[in-house]
N, CA, C and O of each residue as an XYZ file, in Angstrom:
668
protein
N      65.225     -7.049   -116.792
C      65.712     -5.926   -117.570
C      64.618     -5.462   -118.525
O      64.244     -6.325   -119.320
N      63.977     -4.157   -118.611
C      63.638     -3.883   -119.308
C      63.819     -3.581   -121.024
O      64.562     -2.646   -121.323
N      63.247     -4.247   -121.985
C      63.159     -3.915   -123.331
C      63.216     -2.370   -123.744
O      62.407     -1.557   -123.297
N      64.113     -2.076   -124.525
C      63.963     -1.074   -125.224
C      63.009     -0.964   -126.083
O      62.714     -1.992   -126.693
N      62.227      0.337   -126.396
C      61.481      0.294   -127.146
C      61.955      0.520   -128.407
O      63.109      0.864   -128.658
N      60.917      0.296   -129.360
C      61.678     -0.385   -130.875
C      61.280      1.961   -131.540
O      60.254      2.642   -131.505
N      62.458      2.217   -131.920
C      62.230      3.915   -132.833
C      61.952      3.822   -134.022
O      62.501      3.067   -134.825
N      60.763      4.853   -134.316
C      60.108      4.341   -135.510
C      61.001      4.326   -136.769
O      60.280      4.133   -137.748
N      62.451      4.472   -137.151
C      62.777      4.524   -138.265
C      63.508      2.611   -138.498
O      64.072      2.038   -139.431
N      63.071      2.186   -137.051
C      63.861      0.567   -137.220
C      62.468     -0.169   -137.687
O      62.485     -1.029   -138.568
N      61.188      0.262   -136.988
C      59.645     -0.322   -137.913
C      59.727     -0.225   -138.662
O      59.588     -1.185   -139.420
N      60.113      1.382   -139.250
C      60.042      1.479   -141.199
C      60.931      0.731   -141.927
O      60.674      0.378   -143.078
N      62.099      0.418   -141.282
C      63.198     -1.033   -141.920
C      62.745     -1.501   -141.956
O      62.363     -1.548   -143.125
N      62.032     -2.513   -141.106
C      61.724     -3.636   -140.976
C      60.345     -3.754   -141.963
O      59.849     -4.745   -142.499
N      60.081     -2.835   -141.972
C      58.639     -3.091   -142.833
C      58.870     -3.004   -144.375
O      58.487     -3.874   -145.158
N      59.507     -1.916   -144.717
C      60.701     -1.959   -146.088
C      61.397     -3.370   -146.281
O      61.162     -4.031   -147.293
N      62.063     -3.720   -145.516
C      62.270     -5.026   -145.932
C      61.844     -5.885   -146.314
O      62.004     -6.436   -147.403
N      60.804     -6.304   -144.882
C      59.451     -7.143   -145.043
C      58.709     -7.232   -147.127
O      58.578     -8.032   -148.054
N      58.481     -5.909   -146.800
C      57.796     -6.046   -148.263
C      58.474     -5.719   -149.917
O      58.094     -5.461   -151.059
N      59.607     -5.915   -149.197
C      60.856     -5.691   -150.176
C      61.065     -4.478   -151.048
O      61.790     -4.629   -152.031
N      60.516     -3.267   -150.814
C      60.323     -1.966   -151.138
C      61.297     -1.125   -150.603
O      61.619     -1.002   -149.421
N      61.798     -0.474   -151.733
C      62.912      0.832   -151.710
C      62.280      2.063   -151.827
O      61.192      2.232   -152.378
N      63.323      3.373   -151.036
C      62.706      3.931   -150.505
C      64.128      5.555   -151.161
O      65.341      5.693   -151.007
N      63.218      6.269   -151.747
C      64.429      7.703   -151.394
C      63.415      8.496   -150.732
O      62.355      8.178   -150.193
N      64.207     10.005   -150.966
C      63.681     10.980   -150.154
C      64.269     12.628   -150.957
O      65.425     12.977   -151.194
N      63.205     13.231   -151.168
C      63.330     14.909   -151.507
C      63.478     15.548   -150.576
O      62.387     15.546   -150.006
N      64.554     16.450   -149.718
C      64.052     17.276   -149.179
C      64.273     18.655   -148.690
O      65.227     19.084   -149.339
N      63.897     19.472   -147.941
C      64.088     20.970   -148.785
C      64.260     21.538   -146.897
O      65.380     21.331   -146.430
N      63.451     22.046   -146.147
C      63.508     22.709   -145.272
C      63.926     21.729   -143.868
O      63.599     22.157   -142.761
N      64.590     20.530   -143.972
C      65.344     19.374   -143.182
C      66.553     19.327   -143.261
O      67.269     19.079   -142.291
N      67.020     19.579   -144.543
C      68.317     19.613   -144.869
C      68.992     18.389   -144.494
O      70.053     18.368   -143.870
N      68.342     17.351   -144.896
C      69.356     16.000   -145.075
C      68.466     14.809   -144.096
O      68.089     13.660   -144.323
N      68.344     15.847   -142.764
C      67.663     15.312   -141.418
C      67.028     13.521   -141.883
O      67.503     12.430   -141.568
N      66.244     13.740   -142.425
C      65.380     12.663   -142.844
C      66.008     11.273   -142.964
O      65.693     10.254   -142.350
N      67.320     11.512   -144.226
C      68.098     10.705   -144.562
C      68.970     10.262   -143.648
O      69.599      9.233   -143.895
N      69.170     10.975   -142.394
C      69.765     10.842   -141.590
C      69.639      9.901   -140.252
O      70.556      9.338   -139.653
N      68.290      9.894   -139.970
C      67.565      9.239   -139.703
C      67.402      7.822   -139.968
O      67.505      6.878   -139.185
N      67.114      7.836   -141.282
C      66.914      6.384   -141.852
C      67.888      5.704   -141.866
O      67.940      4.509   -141.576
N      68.898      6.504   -142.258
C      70.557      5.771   -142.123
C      71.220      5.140   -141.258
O      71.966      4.180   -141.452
N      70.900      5.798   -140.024
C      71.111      5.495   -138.627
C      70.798      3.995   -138.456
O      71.365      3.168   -137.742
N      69.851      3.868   -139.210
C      69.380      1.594   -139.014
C      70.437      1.108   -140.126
O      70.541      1.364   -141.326
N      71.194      0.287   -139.224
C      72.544     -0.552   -140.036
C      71.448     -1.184   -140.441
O      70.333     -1.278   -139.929
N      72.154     -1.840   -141.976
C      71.217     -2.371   -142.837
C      70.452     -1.262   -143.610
O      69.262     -1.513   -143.801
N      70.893     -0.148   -144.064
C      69.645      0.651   -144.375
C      69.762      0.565   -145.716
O      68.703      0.636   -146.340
N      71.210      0.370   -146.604
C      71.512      0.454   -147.632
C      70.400     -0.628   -148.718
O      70.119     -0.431   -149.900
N      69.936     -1.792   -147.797
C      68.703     -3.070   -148.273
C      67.519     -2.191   -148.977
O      66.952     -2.647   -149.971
N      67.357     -1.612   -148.730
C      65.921     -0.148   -149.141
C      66.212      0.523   -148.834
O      65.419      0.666   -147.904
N      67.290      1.858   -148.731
C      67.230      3.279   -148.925
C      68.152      3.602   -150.009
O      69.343      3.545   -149.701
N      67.867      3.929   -151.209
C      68.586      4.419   -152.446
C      68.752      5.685   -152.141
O      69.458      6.053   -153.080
N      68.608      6.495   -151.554
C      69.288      7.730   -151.410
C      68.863      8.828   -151.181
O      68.174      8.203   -150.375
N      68.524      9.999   -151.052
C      68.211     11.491   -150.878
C      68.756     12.621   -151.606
O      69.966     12.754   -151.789
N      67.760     13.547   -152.081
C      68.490     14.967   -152.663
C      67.692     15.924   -151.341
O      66.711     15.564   -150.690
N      68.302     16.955   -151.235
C      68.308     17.998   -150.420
C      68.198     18.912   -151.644
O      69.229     19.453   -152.042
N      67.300     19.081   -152.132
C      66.658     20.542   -152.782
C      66.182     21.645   -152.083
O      65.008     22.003   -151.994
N      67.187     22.173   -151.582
C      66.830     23.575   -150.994
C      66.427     24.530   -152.234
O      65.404     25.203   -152.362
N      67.047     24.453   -152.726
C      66.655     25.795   -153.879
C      66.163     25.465   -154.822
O      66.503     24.583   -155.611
N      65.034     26.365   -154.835
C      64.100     25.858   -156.224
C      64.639     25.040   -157.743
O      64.149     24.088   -158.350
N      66.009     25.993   -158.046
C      66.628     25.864   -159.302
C      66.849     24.113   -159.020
O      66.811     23.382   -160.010
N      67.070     23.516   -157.682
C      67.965     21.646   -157.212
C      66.613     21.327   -157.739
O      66.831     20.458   -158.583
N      65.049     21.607   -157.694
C      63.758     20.995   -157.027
C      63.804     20.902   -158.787
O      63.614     19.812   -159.326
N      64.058     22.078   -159.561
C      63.528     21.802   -161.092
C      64.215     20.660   -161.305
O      63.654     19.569   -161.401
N      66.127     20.914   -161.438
C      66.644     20.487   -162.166
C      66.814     18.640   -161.604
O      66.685     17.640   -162.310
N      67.086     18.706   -160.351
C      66.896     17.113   -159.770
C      65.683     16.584   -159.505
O      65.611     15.362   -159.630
N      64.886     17.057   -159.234
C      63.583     16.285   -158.930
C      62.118     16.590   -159.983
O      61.018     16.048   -159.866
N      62.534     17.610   -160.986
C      61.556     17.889   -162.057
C      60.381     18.091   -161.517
O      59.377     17.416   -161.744
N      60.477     19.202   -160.645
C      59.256     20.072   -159.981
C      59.079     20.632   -161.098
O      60.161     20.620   -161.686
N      58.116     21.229   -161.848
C      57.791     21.796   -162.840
C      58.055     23.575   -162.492
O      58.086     23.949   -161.320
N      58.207     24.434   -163.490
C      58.546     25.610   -162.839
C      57.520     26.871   -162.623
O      57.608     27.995   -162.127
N      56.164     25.830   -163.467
C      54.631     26.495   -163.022
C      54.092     25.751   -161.837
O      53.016     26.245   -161.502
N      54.443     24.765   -161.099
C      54.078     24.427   -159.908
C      54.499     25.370   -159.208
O      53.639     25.964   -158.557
N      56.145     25.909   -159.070
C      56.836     27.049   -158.012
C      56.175     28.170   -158.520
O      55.747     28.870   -157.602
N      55.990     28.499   -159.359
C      55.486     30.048   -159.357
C      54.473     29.870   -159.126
O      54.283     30.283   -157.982
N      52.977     29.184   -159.829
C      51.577     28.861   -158.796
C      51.554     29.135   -157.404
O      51.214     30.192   -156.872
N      51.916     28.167   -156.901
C      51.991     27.356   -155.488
C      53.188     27.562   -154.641
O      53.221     27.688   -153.417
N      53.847     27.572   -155.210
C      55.026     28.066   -154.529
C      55.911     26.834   -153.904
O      55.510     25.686   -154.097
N      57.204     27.081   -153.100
C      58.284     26.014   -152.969
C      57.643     25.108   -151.950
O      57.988     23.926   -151.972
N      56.677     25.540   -150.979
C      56.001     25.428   -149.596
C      54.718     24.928   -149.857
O      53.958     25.583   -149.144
N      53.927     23.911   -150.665
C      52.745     23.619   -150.874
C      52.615     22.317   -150.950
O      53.536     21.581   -150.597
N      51.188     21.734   -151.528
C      50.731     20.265   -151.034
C      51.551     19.676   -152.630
O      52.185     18.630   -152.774
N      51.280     20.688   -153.613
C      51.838     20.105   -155.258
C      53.224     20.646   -155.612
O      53.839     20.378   -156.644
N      53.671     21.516   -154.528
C      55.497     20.663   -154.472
C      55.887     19.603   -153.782
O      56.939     19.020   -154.046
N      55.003     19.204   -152.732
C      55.632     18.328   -152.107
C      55.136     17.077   -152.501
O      55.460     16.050   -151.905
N      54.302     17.088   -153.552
C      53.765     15.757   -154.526
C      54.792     16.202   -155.587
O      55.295     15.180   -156.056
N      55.236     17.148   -156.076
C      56.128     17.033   -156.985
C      57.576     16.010   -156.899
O      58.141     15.211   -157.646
N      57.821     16.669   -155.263
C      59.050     16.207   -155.360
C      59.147     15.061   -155.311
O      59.813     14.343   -156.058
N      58.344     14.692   -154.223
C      58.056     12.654   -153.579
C      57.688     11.684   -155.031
O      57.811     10.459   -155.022
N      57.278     12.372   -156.103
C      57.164     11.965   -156.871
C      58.473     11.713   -158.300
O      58.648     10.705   -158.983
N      59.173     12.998   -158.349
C      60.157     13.405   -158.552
C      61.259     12.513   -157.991
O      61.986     12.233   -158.944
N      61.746     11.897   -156.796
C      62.809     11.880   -155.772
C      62.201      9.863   -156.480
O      63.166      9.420   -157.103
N      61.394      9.146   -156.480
C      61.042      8.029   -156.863
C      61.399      7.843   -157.898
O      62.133      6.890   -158.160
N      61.047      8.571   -158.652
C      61.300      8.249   -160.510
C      62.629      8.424   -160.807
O      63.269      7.582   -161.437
N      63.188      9.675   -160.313
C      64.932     10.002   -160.716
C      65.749      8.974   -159.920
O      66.647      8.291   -160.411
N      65.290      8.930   -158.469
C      66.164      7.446   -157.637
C      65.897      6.254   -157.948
O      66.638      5.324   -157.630
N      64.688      6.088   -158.684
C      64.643      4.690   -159.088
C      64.445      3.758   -157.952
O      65.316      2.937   -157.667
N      63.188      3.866   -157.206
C      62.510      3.339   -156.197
C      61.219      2.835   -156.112
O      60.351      2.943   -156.978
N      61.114      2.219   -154.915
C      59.535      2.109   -154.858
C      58.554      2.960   -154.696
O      57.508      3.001   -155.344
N      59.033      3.944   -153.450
C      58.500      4.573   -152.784
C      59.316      5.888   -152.555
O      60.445      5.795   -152.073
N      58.739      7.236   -152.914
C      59.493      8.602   -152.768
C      58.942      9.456   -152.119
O      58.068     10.135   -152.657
N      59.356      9.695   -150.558
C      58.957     10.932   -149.797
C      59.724     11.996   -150.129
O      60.737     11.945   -150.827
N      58.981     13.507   -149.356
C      59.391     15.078   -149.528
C      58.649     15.564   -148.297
O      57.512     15.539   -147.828
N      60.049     16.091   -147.963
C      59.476     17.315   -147.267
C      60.175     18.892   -147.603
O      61.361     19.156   -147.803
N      58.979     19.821   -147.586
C      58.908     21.039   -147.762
C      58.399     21.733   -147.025
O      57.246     21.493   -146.668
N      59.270     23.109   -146.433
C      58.443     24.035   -145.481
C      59.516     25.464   -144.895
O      60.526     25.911   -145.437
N      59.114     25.728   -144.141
C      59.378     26.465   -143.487
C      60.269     26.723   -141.984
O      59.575     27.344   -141.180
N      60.930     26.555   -141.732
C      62.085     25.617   -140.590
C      62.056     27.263   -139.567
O      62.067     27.333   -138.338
N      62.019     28.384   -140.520
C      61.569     29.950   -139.445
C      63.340     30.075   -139.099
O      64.241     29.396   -139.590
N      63.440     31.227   -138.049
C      62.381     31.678   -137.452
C      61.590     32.996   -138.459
O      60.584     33.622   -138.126
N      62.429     33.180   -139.816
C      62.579     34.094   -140.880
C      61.524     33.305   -141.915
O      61.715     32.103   -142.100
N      60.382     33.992   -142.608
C      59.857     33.509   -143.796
C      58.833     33.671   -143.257
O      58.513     34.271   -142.231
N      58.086     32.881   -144.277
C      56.923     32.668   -144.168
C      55.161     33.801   -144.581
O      55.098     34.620   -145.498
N      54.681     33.665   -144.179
C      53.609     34.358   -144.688
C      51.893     34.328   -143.697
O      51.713     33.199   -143.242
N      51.368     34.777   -143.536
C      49.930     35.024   -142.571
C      49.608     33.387   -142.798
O      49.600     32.655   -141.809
N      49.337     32.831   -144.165
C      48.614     31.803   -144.354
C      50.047     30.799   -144.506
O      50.103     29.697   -143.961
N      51.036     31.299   -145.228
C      52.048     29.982   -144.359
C      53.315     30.390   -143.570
O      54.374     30.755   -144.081
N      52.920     30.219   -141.611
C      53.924     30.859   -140.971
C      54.865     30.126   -141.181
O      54.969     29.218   -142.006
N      55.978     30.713   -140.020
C      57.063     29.565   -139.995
C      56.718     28.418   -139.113
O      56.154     28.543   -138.026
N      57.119     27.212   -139.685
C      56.638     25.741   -139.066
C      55.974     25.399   -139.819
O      55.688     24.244   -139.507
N      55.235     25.799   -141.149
C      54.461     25.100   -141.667
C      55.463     24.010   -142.664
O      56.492     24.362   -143.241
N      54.955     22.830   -142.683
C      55.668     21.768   -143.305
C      54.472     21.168   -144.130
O      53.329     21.117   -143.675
N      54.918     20.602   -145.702
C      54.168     19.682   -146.248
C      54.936     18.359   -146.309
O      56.064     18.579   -146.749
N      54.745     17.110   -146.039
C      54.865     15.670   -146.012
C      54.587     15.278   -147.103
O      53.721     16.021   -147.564
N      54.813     14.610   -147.690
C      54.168     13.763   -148.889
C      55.254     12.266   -149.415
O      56.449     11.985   -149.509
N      53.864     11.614   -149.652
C      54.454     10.271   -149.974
C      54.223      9.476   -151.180
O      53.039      9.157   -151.069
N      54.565      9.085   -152.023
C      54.251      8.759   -153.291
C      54.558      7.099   -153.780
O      55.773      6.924   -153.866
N      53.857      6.010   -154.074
C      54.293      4.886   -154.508
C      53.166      4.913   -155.667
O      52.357      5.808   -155.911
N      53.363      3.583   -156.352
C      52.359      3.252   -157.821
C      51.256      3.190   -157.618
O      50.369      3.464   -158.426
N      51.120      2.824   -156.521
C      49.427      2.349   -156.110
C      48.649      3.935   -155.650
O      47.598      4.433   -156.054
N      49.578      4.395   -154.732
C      48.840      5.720   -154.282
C      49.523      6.714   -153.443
O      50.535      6.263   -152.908
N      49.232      8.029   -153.159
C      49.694      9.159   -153.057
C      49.497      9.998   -151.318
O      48.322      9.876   -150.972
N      49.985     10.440   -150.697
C      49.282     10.961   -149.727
C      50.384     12.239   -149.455
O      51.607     12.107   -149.413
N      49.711     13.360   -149.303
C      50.142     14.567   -148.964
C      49.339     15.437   -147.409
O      48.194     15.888   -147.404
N      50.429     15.482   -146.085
C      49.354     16.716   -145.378
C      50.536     17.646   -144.751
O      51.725     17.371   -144.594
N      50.086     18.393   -144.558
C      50.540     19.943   -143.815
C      50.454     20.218   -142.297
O      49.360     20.423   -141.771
N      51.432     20.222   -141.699
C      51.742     20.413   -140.601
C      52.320     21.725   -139.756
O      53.454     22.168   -139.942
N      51.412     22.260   -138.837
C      52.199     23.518   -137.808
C      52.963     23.271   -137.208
O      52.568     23.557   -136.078
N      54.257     22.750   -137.123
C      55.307     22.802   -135.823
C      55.486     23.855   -135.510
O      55.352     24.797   -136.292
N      55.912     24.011   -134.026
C      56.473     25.096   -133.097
C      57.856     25.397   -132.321
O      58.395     24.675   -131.482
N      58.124     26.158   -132.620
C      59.839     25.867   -132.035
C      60.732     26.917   -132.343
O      60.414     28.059   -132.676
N      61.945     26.428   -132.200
C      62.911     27.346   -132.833
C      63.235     26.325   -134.091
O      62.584     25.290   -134.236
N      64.476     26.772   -135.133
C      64.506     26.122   -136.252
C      64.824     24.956   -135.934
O      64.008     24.152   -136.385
N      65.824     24.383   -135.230
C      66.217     22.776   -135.015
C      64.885     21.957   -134.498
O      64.479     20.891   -134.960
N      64.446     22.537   -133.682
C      63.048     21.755   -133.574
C      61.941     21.265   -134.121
O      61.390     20.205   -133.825
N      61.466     22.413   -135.298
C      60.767     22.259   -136.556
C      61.577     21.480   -137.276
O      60.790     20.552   -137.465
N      62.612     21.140   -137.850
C      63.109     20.298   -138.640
C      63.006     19.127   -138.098
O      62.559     18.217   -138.796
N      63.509     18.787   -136.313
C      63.263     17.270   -135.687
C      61.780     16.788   -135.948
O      61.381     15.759   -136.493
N      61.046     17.907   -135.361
C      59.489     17.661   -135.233
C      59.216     16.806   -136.790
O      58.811     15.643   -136.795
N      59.507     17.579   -138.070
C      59.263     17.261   -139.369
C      59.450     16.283   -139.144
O      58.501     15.557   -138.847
N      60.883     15.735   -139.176
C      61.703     14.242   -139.754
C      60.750     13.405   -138.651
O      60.176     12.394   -139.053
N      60.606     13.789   -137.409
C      60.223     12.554   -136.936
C      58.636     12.325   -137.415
O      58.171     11.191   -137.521
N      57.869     13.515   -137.687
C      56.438     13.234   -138.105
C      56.589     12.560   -139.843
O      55.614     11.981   -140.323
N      57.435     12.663   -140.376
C      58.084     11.549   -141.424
C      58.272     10.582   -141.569
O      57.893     10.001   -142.586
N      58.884     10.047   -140.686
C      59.009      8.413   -140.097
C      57.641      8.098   -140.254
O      57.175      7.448   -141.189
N      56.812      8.736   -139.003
C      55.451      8.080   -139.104
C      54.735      8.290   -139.402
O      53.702      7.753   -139.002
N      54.754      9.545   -140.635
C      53.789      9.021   -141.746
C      54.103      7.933   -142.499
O      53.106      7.357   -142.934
N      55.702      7.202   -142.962
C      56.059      6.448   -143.828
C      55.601      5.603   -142.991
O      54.702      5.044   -143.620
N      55.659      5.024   -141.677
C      55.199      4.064   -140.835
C      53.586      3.392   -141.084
O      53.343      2.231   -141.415
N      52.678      4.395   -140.841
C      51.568      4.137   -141.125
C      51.292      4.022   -142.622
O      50.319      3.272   -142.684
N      51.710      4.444   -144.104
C      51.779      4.358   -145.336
C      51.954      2.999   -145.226
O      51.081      2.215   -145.601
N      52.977      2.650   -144.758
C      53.571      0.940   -145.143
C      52.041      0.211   -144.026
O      51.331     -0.513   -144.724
N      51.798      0.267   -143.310
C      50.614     -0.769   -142.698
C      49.688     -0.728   -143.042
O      48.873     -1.589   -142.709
N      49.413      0.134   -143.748
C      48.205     -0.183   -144.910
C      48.179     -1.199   -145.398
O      49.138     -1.869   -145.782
N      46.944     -1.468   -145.450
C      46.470     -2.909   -146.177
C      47.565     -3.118   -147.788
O      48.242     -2.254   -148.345
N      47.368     -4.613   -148.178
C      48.038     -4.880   -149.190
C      49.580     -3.676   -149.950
O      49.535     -2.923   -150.922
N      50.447     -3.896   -149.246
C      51.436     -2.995   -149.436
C      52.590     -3.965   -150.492
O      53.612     -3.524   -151.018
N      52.178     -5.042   -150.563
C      53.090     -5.625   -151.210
C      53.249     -5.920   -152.877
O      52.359     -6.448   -153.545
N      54.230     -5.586   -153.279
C      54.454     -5.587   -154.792
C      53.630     -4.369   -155.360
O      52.942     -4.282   -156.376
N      53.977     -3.308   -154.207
C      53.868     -1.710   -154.140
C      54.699     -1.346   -155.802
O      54.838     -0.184   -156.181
């Protein structure tokens, strides 16, 4: 009988566990997706404290203390909202570790320099920070899967980084 292969949101358990690190999540153009995901691994409640869905700028100030010269700068769709929030979504959930995603889900929005599909990722713990930007292609449900699952494994590869423990 063949083995199932292991989906990356049961590695990111297991590796959350492993290093005993909790985990929320900001997020804006997924609409929950993310959390949804993670949830799906019984046992998730061990490290996942929870998720806000800040769709609207006014959720991003008032729950996740995006600043309201980051949104007018940069706007809801950039690399320093989506360090806002991941940063934001850690400190207010009271975690180890706080991802965000922000973007553009289409097929409506967007702009020459950010179409629709553009997504920012970002990941935030004490030790260190990582933010990148992504083109998905699709219709809207697809850009949001594409996101959440390129989420997983950025959090995937974040956690196998060297010395992750007592993050």
């Amino acid at each position: 009988m063949k083995k199932r292969r292991e989906r990356t949101e049961e590695t990111v358990a297991k590796l959350l566990k492993n290093y005993h690190l909790t985990l929320s999540v900001a997020e804006s153009c997924t609409g929950g997706l993310l959390c949804h995901k993670i949830t799906n691994v019984s046992g998730s409640s061990a490290y996942f404290r929870g998720g806000v869905i800040a769709y609207h700028n006014d959720l991003k100030k008032a729950l996740l203390d995006v600043s309201k010269e980051i949104l007018k700068k940069f706007g809801a769709v950039s690399k320093k909202t989506a360090m806002a929030m991941a940063r934001g979504a850690k400190r207010r959930l009271g975690c180890d570790i706080g991802m965000a995603i922000t973007g553009i889900a289409g097929p409506t929005g967007g702009s020459k320099l950010e179409p629709p599909g553009t997504v920012f990722i970002a990941i935030s713990d004490k030790k260190s920070e990582e933010c990148r930007r992504f083109l998905f292609k699709g219709k809207r449900q697809a850009i949001k899967l594409a996101a959440s699952n390129k989420a997983l494994k950025m959090l995937k590869e974040f956690l196998e980084q060297a010395d992750r423990v007592g993050v």
